[in-house]
N, C-alpha and C positions, 0 to 999 in steps of 0.2 A: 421449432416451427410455431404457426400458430395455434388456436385450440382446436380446428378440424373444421370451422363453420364455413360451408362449401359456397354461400352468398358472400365470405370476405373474399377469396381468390380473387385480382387483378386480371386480367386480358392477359397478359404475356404468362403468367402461372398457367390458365390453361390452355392457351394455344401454342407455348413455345416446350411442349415435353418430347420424352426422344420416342413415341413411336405416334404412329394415327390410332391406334386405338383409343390411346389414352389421352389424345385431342380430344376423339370422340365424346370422351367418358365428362370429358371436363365442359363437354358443350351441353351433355344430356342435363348436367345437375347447374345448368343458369339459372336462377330463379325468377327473370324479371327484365322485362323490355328495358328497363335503363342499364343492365349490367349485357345483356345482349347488345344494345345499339356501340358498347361502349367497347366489345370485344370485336363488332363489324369495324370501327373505326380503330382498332389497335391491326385488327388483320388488313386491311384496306394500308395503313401507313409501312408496315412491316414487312409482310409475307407475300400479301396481296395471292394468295393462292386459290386457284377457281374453287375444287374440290372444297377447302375450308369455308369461301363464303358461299357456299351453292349449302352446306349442314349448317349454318348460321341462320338462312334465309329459313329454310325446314323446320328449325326449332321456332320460329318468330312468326311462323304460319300457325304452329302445333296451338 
């Protein structure tokens, strides 16, 4: 894998894991309106799932 640094993870690394928890976990550690904007438009094309961008939105408030 990579060396652990949680600002490389991709959109689909953390929104495509197998439980909500661990969505969660991987929405808590975004570091940054451009990697946020970038996982609303990976969830928006993909999943499109309320719940997921309703804790998108929540973080991008934070």
């Amino acid at each position: 894998m990579s060396d652990g640094s949680d600002d490389e993870l991709p959109p689909e690394k953390r929104l495509e894991a197998s439980n909500y928890r661990l969505v969660k976990a991987g929405i808590a550690t975004i570091p940054d309106m451009e990697i946020l904007q970038e996982c609303v438009a990976y969830e928006n094309a993909h999943q499109n799932r309320t719940q997921i961008l309703r804790r998108l939105k929540w973080k991008g408030e934070e």
